[in-house]
KOLVO-174615 format. One record per residue (C-alpha): residue number from 1; residue in three letters; x, y, z. Coordinates in nm, 4 decimals, padded with zeros to 6 digits. Example, Ala and Ser with C-alpha at 12.3 -4.5 7.8 and 13.67 -1.06 7.14 Angstrom:
2
  seq  type         x         y         z
    1   ALA   01.2300  -00.4500   00.7800
    2   SER   01.3670  -00.1060   00.7140
end
This chain:
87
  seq  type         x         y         z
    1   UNK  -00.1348   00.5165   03.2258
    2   UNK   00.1651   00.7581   03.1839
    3   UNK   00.2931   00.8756   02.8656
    4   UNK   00.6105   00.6562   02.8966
    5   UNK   00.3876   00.3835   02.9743
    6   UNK   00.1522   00.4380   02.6886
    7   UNK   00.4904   00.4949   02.4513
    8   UNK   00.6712   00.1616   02.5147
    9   UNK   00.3203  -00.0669   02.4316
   10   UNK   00.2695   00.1391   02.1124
   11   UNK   00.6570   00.0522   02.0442
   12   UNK   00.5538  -00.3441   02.1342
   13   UNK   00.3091  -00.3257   01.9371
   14   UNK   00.4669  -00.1552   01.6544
   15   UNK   00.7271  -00.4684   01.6632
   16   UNK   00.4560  -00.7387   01.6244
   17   UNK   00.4649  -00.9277   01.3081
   18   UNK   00.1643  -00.9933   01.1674
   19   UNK   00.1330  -01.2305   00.8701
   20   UNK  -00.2056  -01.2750   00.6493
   21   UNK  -00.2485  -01.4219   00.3328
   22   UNK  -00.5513  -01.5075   00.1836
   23   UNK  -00.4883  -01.8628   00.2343
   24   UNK  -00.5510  -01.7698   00.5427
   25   UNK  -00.9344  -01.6556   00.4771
   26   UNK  -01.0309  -01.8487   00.1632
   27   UNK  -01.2974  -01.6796  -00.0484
   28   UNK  -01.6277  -01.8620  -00.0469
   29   UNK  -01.8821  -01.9241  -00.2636
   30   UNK  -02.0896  -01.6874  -00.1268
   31   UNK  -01.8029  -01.4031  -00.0992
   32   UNK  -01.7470  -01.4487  -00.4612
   33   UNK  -02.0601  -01.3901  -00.5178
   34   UNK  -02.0946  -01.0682  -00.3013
   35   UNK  -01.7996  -00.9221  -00.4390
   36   UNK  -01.8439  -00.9740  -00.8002
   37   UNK  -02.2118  -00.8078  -00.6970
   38   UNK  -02.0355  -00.4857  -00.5571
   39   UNK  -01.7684  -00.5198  -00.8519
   40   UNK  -02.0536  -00.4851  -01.1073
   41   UNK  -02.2185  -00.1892  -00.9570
   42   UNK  -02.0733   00.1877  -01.1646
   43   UNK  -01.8807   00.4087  -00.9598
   44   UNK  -02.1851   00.6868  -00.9297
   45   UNK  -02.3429   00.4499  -00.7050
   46   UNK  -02.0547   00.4535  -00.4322
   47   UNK  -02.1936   00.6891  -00.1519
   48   UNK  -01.8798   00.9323  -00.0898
   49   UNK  -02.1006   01.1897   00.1640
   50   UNK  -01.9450   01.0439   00.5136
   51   UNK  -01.5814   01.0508   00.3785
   52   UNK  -01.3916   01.3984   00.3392
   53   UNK  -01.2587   01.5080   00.0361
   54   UNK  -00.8327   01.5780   00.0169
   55   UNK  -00.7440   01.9387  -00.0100
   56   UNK  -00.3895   02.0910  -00.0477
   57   UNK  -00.4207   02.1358   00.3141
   58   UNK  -00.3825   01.7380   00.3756
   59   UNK  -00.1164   01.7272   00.1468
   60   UNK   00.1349   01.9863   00.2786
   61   UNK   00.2194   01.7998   00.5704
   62   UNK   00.2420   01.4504   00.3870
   63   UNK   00.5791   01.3438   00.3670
   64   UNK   00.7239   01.0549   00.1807
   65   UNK   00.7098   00.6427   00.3498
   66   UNK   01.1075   00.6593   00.4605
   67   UNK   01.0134   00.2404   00.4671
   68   UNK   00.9817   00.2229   00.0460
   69   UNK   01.2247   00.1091  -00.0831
   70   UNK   01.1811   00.0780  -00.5225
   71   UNK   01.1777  -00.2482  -00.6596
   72   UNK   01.5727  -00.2869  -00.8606
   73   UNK   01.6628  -00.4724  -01.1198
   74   UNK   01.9776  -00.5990  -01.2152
   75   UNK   01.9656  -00.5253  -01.5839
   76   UNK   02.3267  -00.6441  -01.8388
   77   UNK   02.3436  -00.4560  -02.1729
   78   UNK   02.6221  -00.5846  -02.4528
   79   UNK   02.6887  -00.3155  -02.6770
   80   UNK   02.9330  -00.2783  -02.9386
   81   UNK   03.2554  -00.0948  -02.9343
   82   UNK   03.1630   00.1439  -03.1886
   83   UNK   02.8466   00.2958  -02.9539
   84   UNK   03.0910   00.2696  -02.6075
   85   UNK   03.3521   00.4646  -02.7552
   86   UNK   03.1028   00.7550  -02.8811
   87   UNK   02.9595   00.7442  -02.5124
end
């Protein structure tokens, strides 16, 4: 396959939708069960060996998701003319 090739099926399937919810995979019985298990267990117990730890060298080329966008708030304050004319 040649790069151009290779490029435009990453950009399809960069433009696929894909919609989960958990509706989708209900929890059962038995997964509550598991995951209240592993949910239980302290925090020394998670085996960290096969994952590498974060230097400063990962961070200094991370750059910031140009896709987040903050959550806004419309927000209406009344205030009285004595505290607006001080402003």
């Amino acid at each position: 396959m040649q790069h151009g090739q290779q490029r435009e099926k990453i950009e399809n399937v960069m433009k696929k939708r894909v919609t989960t919810t958990l509706a989708d995979n209900p929890l059962t019985p038995s997964r509550k069960r598991r995951l209240a298990a592993i949910a239980a267990r302290p925090d020394s117990e998670i085996d960290l060996s096969d994952i590498p730890e974060l230097t400063e060298s990962f961070w200094k080329n991370a750059i910031k998701n140009p896709y987040y966008r903050p959550v806004k708030q419309q927000l209406t304050v009344r205030l009285p003319n004595e505290i607006r004319k001080r402003a």
